[in-house]
C-alpha positions in Angstrom: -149.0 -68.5 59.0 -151.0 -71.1 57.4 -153.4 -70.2 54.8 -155.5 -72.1 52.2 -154.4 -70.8 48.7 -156.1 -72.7 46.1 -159.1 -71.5 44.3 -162.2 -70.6 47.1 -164.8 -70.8 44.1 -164.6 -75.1 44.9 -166.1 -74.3 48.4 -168.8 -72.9 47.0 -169.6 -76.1 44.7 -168.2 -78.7 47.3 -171.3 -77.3 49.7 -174.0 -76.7 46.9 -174.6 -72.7 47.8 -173.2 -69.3 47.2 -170.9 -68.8 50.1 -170.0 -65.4 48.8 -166.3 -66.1 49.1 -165.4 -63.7 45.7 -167.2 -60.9 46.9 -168.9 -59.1 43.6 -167.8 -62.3 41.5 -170.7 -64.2 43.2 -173.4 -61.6 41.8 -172.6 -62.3 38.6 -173.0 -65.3 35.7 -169.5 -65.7 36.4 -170.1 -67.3 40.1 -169.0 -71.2 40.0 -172.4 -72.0 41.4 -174.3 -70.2 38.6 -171.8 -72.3 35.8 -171.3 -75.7 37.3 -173.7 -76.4 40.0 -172.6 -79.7 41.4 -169.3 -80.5 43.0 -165.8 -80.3 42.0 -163.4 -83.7 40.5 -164.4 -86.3 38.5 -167.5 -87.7 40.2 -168.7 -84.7 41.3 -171.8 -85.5 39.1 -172.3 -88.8 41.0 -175.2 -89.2 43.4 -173.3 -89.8 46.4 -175.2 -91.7 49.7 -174.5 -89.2 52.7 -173.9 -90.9 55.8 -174.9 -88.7 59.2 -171.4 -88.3 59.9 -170.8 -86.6 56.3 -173.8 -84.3 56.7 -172.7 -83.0 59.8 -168.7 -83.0 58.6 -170.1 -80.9 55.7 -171.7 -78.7 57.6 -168.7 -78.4 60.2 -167.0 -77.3 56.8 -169.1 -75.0 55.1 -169.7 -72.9 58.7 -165.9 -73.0 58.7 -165.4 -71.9 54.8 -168.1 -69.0 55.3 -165.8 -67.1 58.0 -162.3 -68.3 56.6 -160.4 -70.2 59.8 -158.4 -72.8 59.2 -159.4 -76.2 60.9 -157.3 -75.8 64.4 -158.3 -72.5 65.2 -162.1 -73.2 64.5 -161.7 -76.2 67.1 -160.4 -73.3 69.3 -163.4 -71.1 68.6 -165.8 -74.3 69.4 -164.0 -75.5 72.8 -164.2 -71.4 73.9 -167.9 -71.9 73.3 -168.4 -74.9 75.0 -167.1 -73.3 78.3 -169.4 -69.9 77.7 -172.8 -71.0 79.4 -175.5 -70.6 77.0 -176.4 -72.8 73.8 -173.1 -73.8 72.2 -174.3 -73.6 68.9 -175.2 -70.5 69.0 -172.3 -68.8 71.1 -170.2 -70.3 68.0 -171.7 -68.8 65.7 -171.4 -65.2 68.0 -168.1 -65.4 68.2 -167.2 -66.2 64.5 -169.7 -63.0 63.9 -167.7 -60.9 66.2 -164.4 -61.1 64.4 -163.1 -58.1 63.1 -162.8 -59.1 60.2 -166.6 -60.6 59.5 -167.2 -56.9 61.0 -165.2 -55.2 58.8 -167.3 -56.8 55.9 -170.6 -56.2 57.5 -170.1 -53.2 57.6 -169.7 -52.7 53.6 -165.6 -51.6 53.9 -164.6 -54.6 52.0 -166.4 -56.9 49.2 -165.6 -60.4 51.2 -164.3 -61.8 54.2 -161.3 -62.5 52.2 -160.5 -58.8 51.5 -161.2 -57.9 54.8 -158.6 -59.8 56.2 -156.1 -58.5 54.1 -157.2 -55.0 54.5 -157.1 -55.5 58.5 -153.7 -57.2 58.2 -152.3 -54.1 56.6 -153.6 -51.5 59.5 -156.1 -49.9 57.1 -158.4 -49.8 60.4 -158.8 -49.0 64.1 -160.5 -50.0 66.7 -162.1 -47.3 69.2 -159.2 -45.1 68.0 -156.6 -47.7 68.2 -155.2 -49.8 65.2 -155.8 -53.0 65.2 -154.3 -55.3 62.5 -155.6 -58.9 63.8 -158.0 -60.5 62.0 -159.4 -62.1 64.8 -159.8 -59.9 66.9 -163.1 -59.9 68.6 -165.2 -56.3 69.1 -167.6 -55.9 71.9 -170.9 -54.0 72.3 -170.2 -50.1 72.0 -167.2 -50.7 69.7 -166.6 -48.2 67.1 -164.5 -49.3 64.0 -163.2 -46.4 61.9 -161.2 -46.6 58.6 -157.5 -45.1 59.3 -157.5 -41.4 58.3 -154.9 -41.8 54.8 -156.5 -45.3 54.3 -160.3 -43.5 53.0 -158.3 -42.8 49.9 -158.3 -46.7 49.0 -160.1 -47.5 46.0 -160.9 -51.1 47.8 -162.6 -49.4 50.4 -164.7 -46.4 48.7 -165.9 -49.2 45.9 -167.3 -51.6 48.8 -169.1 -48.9 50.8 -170.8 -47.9 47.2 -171.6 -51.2 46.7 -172.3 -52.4 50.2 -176.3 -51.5 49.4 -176.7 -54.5 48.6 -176.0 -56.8 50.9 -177.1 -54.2 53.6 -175.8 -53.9 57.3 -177.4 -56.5 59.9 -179.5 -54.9 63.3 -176.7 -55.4 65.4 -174.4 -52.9 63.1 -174.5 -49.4 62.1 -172.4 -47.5 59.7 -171.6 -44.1 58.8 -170.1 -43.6 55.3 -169.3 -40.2 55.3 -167.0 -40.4 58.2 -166.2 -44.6 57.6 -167.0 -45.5 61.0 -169.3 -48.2 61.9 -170.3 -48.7 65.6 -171.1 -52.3 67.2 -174.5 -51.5 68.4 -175.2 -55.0 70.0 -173.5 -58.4 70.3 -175.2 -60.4 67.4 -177.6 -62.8 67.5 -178.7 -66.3 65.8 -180.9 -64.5 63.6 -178.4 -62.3 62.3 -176.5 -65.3 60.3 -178.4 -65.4 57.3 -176.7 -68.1 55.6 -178.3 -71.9 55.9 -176.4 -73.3 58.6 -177.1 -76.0 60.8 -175.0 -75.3 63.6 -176.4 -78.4 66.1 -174.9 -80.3 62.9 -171.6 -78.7 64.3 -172.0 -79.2 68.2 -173.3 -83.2 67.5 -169.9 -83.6 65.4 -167.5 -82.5 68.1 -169.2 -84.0 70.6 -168.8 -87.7 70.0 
């Protein structure tokens, strides 16, 4: 399986923002952003001109980055939204949201998306009593994720749900820590994805 395995702390400065890709590495005054705020390579201090195919290519890339899919399986995810009827944009966005892996770190069981993966890859998890070990696999409304019975013992697991207070849990989640289940309340909506993104950037780039 294809992966990207350099260092995910050059997203974060290729795009200009915190894409919380470290998980609590980006809190700190160690977070690339915080240290070298411009982007990475030898003219990354240059004033580049952006033409309107660059903005909406970085924006294509940063939306990508946040969620962690490689470039062929985000086309996927934008042609199965294209053929949903609603607002493509938007229905993107839903069904990078509804991963079970983005859940898995909404719901405070792991630091980052990053972890999460791994974490789901390894059958730490299940899904409405079943185990699920595919990141990608996509939860539905009434969903109930529970950590596997001799996984709670993980110190991965019981250090994110301490320090999940932070970020919070969106509307469209809820969580129970003391039995580490979280329940899919809703599908999510727009205003759930709190990061800056521009997602008719996205829609206007695959379109031409």
């Amino acid at each position: 399986m294809a992966r990207y395995t350099e260092a995910v702390c050059r997203h974060c400065r290729r795009e200009g923002l915190k894409l919380f890709l470290k998980g609590e590495r980006c809190y700190t005054d160690k977070c690339a952003i915080e240290r070298r705020n411009y982007p990475p390579g030898e003219h990354g201090q240059a004033r580049p001109k952006f033409s309107e195919y660059s903005i909406q290519l970085r924006e294509k890339q940063k939306l990508r980055r946040i969620y962690g899919v490689l470039e062929d399986q985000f086309r996927r995810y934008f042609q199965k939204a294209d053929r949903i009827r609603g607002v493509t944009g938007e229905t993107l966005v839903q069904l990078l949201e509804r991963r079970l892996d983005n859940v898995v770190y909404r719901l405070g069981f792991s630091t980052s998306r990053a972890e999460a993966r791994q974490l789901v890859r390894h059958g730490h998890f299940r899904v409405n009593g079943r185990k699920v070990d595919i990141p990608s696999f996509s939860v539905r409304a009434g969903d109930q994720i529970s950590v596997r019975e001799r996984s709670r013992k993980v110190a991965r697991i019981q250090e994110s749900l301490e320090l999940a207070q932070r970020r919070g849990v969106p509307e469209w989640l809820e969580i129970q820590p003391e039995t580490f289940t979280g329940t899919v309340k809703a599908l999510p909506s727009r205003a759930d994805m709190t990061m800056p993104i521009n997602e008719k950037l996205v829609v206007e780039l695959y379109s031409k």
